[in-house]
C-alpha positions in Angstrom: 77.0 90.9 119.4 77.5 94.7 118.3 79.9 94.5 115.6 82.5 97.4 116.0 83.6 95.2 118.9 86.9 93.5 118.7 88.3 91.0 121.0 92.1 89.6 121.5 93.0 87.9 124.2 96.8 88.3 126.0 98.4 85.1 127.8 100.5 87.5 129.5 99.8 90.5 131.4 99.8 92.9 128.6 101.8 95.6 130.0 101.7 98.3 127.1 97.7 98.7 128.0 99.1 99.8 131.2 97.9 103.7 130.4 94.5 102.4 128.6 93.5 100.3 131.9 93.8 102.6 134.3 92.1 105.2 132.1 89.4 102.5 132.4 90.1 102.3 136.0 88.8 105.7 136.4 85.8 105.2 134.7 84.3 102.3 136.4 81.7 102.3 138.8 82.8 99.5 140.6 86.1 100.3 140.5 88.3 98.5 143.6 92.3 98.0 144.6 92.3 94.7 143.7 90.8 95.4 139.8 93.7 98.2 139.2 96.7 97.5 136.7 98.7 98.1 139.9 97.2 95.2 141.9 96.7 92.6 139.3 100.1 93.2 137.6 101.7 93.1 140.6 100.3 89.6 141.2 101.5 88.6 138.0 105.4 89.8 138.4 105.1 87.6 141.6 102.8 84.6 140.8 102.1 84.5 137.4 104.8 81.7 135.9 103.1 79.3 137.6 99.6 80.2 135.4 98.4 80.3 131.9 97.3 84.3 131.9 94.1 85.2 130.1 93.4 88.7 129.8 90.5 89.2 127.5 90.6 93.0 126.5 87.6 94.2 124.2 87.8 97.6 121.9 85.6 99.6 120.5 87.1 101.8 117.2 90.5 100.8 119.3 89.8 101.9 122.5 89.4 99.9 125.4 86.2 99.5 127.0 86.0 96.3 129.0 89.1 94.1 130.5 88.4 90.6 131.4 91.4 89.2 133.9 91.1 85.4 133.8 93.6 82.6 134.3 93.7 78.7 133.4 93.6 76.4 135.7 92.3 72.9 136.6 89.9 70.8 138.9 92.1 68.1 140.1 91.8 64.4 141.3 94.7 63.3 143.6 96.8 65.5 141.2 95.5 64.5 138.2 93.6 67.4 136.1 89.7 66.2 135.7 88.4 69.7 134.3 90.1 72.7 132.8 88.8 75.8 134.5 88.8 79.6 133.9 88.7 81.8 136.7 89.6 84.8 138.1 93.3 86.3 138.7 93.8 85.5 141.8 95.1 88.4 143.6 95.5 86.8 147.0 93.4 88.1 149.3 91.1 89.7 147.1 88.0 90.8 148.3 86.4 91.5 144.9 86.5 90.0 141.4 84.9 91.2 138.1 85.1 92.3 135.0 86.6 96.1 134.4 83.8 98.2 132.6 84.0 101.5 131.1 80.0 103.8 131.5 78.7 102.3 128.5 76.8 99.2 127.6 78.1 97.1 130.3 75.8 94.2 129.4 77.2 94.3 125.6 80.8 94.2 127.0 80.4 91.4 129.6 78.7 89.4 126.5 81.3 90.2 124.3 84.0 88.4 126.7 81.8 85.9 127.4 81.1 85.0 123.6 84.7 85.4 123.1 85.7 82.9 126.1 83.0 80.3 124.1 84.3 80.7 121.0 88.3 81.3 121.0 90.7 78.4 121.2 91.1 78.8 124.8 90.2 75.1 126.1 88.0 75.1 129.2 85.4 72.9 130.7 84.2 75.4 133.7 83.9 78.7 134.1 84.7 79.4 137.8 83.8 82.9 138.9 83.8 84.0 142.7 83.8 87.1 144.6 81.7 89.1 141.9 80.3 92.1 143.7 76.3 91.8 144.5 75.9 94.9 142.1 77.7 94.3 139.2 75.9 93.5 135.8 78.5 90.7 135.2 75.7 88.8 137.4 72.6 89.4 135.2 75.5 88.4 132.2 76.4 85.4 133.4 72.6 84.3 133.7 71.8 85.6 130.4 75.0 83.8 128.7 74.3 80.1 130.0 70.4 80.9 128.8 71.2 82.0 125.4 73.6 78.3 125.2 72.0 76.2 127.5 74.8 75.8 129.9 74.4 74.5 133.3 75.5 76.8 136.4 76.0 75.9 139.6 75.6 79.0 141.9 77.7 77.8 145.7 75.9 80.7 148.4 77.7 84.1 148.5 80.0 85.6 150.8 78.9 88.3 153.2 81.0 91.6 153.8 79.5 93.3 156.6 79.9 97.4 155.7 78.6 100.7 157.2 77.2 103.8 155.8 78.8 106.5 156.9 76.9 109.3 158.8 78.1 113.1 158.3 80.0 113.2 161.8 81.4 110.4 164.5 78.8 111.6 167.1 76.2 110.4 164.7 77.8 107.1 163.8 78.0 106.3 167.3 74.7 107.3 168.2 73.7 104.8 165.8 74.8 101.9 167.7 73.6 100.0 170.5 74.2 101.3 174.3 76.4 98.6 175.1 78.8 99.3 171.8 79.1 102.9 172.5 80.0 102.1 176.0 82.9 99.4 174.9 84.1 101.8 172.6 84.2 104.5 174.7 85.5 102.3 177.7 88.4 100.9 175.4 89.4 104.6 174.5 90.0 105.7 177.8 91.6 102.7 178.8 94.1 103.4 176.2 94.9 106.8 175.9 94.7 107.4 179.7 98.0 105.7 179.5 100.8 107.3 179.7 102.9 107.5 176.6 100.0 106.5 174.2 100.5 108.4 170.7 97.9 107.7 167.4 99.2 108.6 164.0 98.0 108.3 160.6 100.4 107.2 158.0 99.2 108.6 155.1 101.8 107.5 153.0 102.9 104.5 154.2 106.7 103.6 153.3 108.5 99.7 153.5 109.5 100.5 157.0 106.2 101.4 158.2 104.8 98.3 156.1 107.7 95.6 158.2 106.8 97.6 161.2 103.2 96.5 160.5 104.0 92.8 158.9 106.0 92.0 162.4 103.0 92.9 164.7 100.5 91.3 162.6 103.0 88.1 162.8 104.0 88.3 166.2 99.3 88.3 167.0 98.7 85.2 165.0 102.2 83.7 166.4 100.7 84.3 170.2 98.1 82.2 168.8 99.6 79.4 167.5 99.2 80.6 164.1 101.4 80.7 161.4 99.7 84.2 159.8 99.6 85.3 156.5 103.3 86.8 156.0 104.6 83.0 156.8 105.0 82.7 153.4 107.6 84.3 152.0 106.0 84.5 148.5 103.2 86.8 149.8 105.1 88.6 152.0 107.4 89.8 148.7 104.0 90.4 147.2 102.7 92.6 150.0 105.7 93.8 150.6 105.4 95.0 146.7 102.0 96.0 146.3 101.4 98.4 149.9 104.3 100.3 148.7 102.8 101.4 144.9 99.6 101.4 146.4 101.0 103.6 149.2 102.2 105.6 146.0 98.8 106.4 144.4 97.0 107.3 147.3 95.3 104.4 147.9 97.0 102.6 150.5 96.6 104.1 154.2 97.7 102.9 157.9 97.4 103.9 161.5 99.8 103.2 164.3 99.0 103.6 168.1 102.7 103.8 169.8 103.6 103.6 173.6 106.9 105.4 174.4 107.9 105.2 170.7 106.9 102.0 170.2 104.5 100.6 168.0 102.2 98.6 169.7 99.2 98.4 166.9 98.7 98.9 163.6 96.1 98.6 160.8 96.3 98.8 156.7 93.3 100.1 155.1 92.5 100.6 151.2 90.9 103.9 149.5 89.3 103.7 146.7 86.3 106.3 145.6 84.4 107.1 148.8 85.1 103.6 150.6 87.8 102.7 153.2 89.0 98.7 153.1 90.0 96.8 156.3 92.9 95.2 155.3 94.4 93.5 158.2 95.9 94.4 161.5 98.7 93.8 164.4 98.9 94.4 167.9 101.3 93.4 170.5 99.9 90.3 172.6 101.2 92.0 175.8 98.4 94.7 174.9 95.9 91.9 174.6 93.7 93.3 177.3 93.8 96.9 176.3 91.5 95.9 173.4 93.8 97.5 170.8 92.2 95.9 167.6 88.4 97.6 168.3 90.4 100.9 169.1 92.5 101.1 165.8 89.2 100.1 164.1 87.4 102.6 165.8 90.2 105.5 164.9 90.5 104.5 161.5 86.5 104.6 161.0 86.5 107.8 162.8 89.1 108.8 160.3 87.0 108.1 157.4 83.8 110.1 158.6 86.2 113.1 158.5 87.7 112.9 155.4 84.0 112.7 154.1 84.2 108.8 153.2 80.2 107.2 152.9 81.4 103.7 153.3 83.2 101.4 155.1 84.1 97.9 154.3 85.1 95.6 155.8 86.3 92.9 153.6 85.7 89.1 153.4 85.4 87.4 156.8 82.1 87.4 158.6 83.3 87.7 162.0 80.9 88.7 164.6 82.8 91.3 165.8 82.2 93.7 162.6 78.2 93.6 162.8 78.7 95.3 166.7 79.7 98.0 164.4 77.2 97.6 161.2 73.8 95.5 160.2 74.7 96.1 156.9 76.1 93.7 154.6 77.5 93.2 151.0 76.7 88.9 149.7 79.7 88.5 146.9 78.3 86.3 144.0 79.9 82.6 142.8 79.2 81.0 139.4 80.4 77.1 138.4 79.4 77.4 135.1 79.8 74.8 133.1 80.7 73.7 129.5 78.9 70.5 128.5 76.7 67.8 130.3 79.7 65.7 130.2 81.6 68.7 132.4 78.4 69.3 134.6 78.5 65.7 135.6 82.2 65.2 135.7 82.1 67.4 138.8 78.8 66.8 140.5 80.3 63.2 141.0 83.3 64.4 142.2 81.8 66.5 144.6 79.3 64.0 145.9 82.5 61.3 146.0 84.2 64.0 148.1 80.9 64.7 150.8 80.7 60.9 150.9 84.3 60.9 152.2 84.0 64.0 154.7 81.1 61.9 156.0 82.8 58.5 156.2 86.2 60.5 158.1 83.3 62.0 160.5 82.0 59.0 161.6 85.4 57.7 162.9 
């Protein structure tokens, strides 16, 4: 490992890096949301008592070049902990994980973690590492560490996030797709707007009322369906609640709002970041249901991005079949089980075949 390199790792979130990171932040090329000092901070004010924090931060001559956010955790066995694990800060909902690179020497930097993870008294028996983008170097790194130590990794298949590539102008986007598409879209449009009292805004700085505004539509969907939705919780709705708003703040945080007579009747949160838009998540009111409002606030908020000169568009982890009516291009998010000894290795390969053997047994029933 290069030697002006120094590693120290924080098992809180080390708040007086706060300017450092983001000056990272800006610097790296696969910068998201959910890697920013907001995001991951903001987690940690909400969730993080109930986990051992492990933010690895590596310096060169003092300054920060590469931020590894990990926690400690555990594989367990009817409650018991079998495995102490490192993963990921959570982030809930978080479409990406990685490391948080500056330009230079990437590879060094996601060793130098990597070595440091290995060698520090941090106890762990697996490294568990999902949602690393496809084109991060963190992926060649994590091949190239269990090599150099003759660890075993178990690689589970990726996760596809369908995206588009954003033409120069909304005519040639939807020229793009197929005859029938264009027609739905075009169909659902009219069918809205020819209504009377139908109204489309763009929220461009979204503030807590416009975010409960959203949170009640998106509950009062999943509700219709017999679904609890994601705000049930009241500890991630206090997140949310938390983290639109500063995002909303920075610029990266945007929503969209069809109303009828006032009233909203759908809306949709999106992320910015560099030249992407993020689907979030979305709310319409049931009574709407055949009006098709969820492919028309998709369709303004894509439209939206084209304008403002965005190239892509993502739209975030769930491979629903809806999205690829609207792309054939896809994103496959990485996962790594990387493990510590053979003892490790076959602690939990027998603890996954014991648990297939169950799912089996329960199917036959």
């Amino acid at each position: 490992m290069t030697s002006n390199y120094t590693c120290t790792t924080h098992d809180s979130f080390p708040f007086a890096t706060e300017q450092e990171w983001k000056v990272l932040e800006k610097k790296d090329q696969l910068y998201t949301s959910f890697s920013s000092f907001l995001w991951l901070s903001t987690w940690w004010n909400h969730f993080g008592s109930a986990f051992k924090t492990r933010i690895v931060i590596v310096r060169e001559n003092g300054r920060i070049v590469g931020i590894g956010p990990f926690i400690s955790g555990s594989v367990c066995l009817k409650r018991i902990p079998i495995l102490r694990t490192i993963a990921f800060v959570e982030g809930i909902a978080t479409t990406y994980k990685d490391i948080i690179y500056g330009e230079k020497e990437q590879d060094a930097i996601c060793q130098e973690i990597l070595g440091h993870l290995r060698t520090s008294e941090i106890r762990w028996d697996m490294l568990s590492l999902w949602n690393i983008p496809e084109d991060s170097p963190t992926n060649t790194g994590l091949n190239e560490f269990c090599k150099k130590y003759n660890l075993r990794m178990v690689q589970p298949a990726g996760i596809k996030i369908p995206v588009i590539k954003l033409t120069k102008t909304f005519d040639e986007y939807l020229m793009g797709l197929k005859a029938t598409v264009r027609r739905n879209i075009r169909n659902n449009m009219r069918r809205v707007f020819d209504h009377e009292a139908i109204a489309f805004n763009v929220i461009s700085k979204p503030s807590i009322e416009d975010i409960n505004r959203f949170i009640d539509l998106h509950q009062k969907l999943w509700n219709s369906r017999g679904k609890p939705g994601v705000f049930k919780n009241k500890d991630i709705l206090a997140f949310y609640r938390d983290v639109l708003v500063k995002l909303a703040d920075t610029g990266e945080h945007i929503m969209f709002e069809i109303q009828h007579s006032g009233k909203a009747i759908a809306m949709c949160s999106r992320f910015l970041y560099g030249n992407t838009m993020h689907s979030f998540l979305e709310g319409w009111d049931p009574e709407w249901k055949a009006f098709g409002l969820g492919k028309v606030i998709d369709i303004l908020s894509i439209r939206y991005a084209i304008e403002k000169g965005m190239t892509e568009y993502d739209f975030s982890i769930g491979d629903y079949k809806y999205k690829y009516e609207y792309t054939d291009h896809f994103k496959t998010n990485k996962h790594y089980m990387i493990f510590r000894t053979k003892y490790a290795y076959s602690t939990y390969m027998t603890m996954e075949c014991c648990a297939n053997f169950a799912k089996k047994l329960i199917g036959r029933k």
